[in-house]
C-alpha positions as a Markdown table, in Angstrom:
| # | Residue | x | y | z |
|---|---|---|---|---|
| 1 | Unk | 100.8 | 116.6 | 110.0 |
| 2 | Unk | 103.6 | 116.4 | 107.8 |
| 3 | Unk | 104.1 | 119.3 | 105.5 |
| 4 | Unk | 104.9 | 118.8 | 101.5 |
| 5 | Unk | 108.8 | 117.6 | 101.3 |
| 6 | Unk | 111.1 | 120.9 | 100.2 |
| 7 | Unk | 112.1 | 121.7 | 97.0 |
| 8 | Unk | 115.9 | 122.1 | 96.3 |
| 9 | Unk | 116.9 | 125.1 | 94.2 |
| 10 | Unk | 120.3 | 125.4 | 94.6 |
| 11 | Unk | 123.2 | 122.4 | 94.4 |
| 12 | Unk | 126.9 | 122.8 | 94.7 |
| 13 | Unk | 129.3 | 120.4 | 93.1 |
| 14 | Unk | 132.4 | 119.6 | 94.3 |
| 15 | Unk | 134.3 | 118.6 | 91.0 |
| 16 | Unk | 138.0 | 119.4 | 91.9 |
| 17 | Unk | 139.6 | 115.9 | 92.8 |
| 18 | Unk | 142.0 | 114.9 | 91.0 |
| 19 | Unk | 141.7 | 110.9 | 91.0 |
| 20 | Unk | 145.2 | 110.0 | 92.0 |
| 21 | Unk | 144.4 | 106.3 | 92.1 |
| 22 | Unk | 142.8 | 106.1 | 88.6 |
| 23 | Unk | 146.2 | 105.2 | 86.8 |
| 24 | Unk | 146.2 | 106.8 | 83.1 |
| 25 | Unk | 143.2 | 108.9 | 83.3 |
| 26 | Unk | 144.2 | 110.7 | 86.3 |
| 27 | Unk | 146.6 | 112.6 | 83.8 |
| 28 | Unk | 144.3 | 113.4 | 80.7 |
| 29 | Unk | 141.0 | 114.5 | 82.7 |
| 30 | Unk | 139.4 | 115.9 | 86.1 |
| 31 | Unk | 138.2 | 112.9 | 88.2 |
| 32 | Unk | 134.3 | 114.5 | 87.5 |
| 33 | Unk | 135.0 | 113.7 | 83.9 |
| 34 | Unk | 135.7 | 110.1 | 83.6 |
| 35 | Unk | 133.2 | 108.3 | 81.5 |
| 36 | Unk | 130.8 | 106.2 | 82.7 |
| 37 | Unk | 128.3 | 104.4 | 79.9 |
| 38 | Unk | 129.4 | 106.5 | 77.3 |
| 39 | Unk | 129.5 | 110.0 | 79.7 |
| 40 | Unk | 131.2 | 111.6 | 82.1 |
| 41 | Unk | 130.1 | 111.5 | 85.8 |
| 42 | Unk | 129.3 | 115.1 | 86.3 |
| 43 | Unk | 126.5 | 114.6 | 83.7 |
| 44 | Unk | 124.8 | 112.0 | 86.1 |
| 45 | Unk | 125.5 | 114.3 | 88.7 |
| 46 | Unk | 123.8 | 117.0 | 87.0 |
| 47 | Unk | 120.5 | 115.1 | 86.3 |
| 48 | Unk | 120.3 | 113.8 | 89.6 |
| 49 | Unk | 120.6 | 117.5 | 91.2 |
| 50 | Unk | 117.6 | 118.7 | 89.2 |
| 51 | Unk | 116.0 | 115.4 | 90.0 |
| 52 | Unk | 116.0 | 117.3 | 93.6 |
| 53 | Unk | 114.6 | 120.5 | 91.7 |
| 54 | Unk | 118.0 | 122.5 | 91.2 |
| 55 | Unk | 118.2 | 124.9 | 88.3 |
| 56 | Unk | 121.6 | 127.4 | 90.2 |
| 57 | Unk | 124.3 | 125.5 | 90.2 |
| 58 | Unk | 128.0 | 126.3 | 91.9 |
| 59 | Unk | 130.7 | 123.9 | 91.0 |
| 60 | Unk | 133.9 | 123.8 | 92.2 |
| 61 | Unk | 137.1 | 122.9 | 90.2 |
| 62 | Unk | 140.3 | 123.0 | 90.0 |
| 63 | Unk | 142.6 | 120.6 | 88.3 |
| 64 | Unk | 142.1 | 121.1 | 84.1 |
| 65 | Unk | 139.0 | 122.6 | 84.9 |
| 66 | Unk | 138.7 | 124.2 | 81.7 |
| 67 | Unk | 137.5 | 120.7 | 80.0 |
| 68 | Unk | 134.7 | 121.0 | 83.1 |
| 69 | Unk | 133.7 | 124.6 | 81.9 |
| 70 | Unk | 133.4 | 123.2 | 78.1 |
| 71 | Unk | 130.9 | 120.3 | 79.0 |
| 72 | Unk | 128.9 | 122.8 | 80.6 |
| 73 | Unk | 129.0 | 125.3 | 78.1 |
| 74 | Unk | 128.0 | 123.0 | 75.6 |
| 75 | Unk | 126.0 | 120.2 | 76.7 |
| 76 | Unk | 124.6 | 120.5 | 80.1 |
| 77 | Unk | 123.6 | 124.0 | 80.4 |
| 78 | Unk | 121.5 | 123.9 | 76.9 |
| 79 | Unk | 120.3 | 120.7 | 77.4 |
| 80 | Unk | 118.8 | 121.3 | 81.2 |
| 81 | Unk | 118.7 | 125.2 | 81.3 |
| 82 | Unk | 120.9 | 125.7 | 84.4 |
| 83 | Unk | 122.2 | 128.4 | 85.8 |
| 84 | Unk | 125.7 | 127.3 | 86.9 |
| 85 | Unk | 128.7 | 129.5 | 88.4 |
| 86 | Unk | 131.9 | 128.4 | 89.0 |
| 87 | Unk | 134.7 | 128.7 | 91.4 |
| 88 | Unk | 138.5 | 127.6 | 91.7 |
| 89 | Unk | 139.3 | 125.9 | 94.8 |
| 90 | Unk | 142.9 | 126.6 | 94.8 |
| 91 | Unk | 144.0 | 124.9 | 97.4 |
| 92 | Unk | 142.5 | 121.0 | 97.9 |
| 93 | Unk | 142.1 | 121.4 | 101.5 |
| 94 | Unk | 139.6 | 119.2 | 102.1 |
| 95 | Unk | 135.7 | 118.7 | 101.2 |
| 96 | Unk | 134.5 | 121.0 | 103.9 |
| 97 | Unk | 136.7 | 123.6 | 102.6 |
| 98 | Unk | 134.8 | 123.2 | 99.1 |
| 99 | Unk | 131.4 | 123.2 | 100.4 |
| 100 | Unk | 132.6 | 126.6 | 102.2 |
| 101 | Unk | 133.1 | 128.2 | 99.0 |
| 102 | Unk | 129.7 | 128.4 | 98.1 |
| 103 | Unk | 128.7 | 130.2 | 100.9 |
| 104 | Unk | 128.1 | 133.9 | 99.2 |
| 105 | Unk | 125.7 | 131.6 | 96.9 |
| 106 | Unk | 123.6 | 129.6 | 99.6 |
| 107 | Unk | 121.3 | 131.6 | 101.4 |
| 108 | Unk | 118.4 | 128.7 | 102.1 |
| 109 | Unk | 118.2 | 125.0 | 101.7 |
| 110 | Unk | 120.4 | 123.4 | 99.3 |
| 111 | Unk | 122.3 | 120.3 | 97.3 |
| 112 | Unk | 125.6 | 119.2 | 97.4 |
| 113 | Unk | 126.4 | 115.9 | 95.3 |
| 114 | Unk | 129.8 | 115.0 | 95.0 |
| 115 | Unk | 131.3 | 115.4 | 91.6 |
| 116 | Unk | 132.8 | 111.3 | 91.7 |
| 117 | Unk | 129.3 | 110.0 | 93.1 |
| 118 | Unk | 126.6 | 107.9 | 90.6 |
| 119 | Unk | 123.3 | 107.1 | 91.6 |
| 120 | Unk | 121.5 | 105.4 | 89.6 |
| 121 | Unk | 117.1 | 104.2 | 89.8 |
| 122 | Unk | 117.2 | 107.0 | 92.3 |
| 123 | Unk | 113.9 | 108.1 | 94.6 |
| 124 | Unk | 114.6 | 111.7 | 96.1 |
| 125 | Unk | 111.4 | 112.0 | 97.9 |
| 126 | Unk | 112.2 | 110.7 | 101.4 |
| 127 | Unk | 115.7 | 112.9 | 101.8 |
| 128 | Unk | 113.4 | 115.7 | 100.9 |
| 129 | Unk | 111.0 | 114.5 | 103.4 |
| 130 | Unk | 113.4 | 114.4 | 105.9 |
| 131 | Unk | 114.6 | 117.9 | 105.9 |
| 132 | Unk | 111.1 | 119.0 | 105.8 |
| 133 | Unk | 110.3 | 116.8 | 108.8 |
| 134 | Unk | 112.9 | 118.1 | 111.4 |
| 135 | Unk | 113.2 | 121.7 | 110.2 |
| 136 | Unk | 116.0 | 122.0 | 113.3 |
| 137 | Unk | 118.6 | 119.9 | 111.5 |
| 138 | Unk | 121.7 | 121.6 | 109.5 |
| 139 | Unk | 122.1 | 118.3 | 107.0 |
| 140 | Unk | 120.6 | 115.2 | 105.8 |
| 141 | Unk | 122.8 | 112.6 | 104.3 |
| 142 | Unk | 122.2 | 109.8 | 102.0 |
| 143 | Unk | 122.9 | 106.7 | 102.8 |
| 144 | Unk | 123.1 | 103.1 | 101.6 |
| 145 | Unk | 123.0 | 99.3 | 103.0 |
| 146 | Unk | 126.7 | 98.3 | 102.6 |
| 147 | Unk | 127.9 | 94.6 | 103.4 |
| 148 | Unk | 131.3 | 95.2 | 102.0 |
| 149 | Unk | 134.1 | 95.9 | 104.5 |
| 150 | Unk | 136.3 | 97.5 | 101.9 |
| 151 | Unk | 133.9 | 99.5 | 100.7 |
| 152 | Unk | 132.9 | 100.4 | 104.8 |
| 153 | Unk | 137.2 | 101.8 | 104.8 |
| 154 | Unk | 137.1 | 103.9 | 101.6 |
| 155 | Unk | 133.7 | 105.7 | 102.9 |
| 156 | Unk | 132.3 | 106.5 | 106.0 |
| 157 | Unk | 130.0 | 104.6 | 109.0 |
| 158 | Unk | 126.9 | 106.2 | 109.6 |
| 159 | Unk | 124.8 | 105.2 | 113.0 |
| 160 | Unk | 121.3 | 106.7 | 113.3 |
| 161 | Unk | 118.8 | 105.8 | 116.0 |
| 162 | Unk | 115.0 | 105.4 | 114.8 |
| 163 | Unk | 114.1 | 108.9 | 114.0 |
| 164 | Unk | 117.1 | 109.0 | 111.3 |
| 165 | Unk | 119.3 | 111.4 | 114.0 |
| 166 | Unk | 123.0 | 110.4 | 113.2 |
| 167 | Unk | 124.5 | 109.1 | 116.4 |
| 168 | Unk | 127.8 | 108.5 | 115.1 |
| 169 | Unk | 129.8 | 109.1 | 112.0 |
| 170 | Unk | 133.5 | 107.7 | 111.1 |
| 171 | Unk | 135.5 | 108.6 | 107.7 |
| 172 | Unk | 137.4 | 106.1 | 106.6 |
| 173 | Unk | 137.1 | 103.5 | 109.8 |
| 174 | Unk | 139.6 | 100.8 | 110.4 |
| 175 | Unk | 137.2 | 99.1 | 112.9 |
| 176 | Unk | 133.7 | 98.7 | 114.1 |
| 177 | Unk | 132.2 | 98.5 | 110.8 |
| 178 | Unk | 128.4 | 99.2 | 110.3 |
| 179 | Unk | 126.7 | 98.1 | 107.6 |
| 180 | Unk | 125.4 | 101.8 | 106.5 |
| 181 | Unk | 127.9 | 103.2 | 104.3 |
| 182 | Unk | 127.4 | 107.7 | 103.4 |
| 183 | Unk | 127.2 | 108.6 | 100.0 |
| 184 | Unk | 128.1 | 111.7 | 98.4 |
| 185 | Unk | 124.7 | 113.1 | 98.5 |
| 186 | Unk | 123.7 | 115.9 | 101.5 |
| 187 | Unk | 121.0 | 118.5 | 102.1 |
| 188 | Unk | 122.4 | 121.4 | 103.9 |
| 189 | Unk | 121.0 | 124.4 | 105.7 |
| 190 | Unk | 123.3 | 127.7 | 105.4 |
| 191 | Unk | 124.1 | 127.0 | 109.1 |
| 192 | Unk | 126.4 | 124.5 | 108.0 |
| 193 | Unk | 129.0 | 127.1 | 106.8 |
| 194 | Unk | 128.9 | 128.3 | 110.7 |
| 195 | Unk | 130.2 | 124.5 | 111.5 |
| 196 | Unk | 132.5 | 124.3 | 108.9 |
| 197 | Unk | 134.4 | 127.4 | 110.1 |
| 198 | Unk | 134.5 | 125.0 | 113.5 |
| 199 | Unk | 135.6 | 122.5 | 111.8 |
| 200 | Unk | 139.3 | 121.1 | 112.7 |
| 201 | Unk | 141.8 | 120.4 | 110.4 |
| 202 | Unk | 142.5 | 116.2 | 110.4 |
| 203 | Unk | 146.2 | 115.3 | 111.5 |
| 204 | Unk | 146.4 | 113.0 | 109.3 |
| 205 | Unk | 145.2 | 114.3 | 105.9 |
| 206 | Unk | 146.0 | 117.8 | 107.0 |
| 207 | Unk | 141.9 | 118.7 | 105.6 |
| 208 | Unk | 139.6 | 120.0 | 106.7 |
| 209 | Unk | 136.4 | 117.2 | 106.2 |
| 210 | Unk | 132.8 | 117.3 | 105.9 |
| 211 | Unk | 132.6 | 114.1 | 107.6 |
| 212 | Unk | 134.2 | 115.8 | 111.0 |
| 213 | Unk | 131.6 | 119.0 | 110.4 |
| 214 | Unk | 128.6 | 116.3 | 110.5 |
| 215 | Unk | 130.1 | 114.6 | 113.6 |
| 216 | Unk | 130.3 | 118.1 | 115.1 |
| 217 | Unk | 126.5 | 118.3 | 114.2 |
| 218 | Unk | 125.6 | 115.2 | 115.3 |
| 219 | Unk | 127.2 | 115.4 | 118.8 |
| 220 | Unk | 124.2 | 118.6 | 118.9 |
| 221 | Unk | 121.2 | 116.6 | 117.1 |
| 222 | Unk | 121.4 | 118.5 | 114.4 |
| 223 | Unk | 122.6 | 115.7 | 111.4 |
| 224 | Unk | 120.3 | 113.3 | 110.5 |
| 225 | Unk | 120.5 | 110.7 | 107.6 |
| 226 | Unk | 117.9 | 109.0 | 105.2 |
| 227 | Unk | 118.2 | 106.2 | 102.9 |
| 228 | Unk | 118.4 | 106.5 | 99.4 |
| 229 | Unk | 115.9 | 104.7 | 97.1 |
| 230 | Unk | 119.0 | 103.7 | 94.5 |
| 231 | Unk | 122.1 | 101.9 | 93.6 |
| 232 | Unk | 124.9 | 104.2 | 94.7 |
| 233 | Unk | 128.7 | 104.2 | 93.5 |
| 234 | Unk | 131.5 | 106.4 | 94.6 |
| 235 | Unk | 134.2 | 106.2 | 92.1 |
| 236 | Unk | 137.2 | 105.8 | 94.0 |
| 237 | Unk | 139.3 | 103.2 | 92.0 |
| 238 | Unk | 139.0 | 101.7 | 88.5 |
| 239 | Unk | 137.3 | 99.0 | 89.5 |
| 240 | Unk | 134.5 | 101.1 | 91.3 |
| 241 | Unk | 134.2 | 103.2 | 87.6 |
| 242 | Unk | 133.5 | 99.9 | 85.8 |
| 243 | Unk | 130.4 | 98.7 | 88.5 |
| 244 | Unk | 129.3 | 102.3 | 88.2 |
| 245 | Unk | 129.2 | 101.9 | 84.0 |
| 246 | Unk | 127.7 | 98.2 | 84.3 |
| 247 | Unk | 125.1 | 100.2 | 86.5 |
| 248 | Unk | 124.5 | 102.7 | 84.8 |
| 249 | Unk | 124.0 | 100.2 | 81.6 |
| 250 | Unk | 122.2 | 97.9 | 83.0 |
| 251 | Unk | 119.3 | 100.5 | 84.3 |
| 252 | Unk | 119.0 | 102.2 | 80.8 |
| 253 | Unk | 118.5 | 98.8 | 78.8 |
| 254 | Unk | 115.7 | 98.1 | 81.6 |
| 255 | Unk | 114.7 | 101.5 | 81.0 |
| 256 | Unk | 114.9 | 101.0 | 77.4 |
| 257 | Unk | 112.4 | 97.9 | 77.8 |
| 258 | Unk | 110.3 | 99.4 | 79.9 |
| 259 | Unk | 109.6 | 102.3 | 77.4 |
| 260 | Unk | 108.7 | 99.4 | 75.0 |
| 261 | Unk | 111.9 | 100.7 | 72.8 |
């Protein structure tokens, strides 16, 4: 018998990207700090964590951080009483190298939910399940049906066979699309900061990525992924920050109507 899905107390936030192919806004604000319907995506990203149960929060920043340590001070940590600690990455090395600087913080199951990632009409329950389920695997990703191809290159290919196990992961793929596209959403086990440290640095990007760490994984049937009950976005261009606003609008009129408001 299946035991009750874990709770998540602890979520990391990588919020240090820069958006370097978001024109104008790319100079004025951190990429976690575009708006979208009205507020900036680290909000969203802060209500889906504690959706998972998180109250400690590490975020990582870097570029004018400073407006990402003001949000917090003044509206998120009052509004959802969080805990949060933050940490410069200096060097933009890569995701993995971000996640890895939460590991004095992350001593048992936890969140990471990338800083430029909105989902929205979300359904937690069956990640959560899934970590519970195979208590041998180091991370569970979230994933999403995906039909378009140009979506399939800015992301990555997920594979899983029927129990979820991931049996093949690809960032960025130029061919052999699959329709299952990650998202910015992962349960981790501390033993992925053990696989991070074996984690090559790409040729091409010179980074160090999280994508590669779960391929590692994978390869010993350790990384599993589980569908997520929403409508994801991951803000990569404009484009991709207007269908994340339209989203995001659209759900809270329906919400709106639903309340009978």
């Amino acid at each position: 018998m299946v035991s009750a899905p874990v709770r998540i107390r602890r979520a990391l936030i990588p919020a240090a990207g820069l958006g370097s192919r978001m024109g104008d806004l790319s100079d004025s604000l951190p990429k976690c700090m575009y708006p979208v319907a009205g507020i900036p995506v680290i909000h969203r990203v802060v209500e889906n964590a504690r959706l998972l149960g998180a109250t400690e929060f590490v975020v990582i920043t870097h570029f004018k951080e400073d407006l990402v340590h003001e949000y917090f001070r003044t509206v998120l940590i009052p509004r959802f009483k969080i805990e949060v600690t933050f940490v410069r990455q200096e060097a933009l090395t890569g995701l993995a190298d971000a996640i890895d600087l939460g590991r004095p913080f992350m001593d048992e199951p936890f969140a990471v939910i990338l800083g430029d990632d909105i989902t929205v009409e979300i359904d937690f329950d069956n990640v959560l399940a899934a970590l519970e389920r195979h208590p041998h695997a180091v991370v569970v990703e979230g994933v999403v049906p995906e039909q378009d191809p140009a979506k399939l290159r800015q992301a990555c290919c997920v594979t899983r066979d029927a129990s979820g196990r991931i049996t093949r992961i690809v960032e960025k793929p130029k061919r052999d699309l699959v329709s299952v596209r990650g998202t910015g959403l992962y349960l981790f086990r501390p033993a992925i900061f053990a696989a991070i440290r074996e984690t090559p640095v790409t040729p091409e990007r010179h980074e160090r990525e999280i994508t590669e760490t779960i391929r590692l994984l994978a390869g010993r049937g350790l990384a599993y992924a589980e569908f997520i009950r929403g409508q994801n976005v991951n803000i990569n261009s404009i484009d991709d920050l207007l269908l994340a606003s339209d989203t995001l609008s659209i759900f809270n009129r329906a919400s709106i109507r639903v309340a009978g408001v």
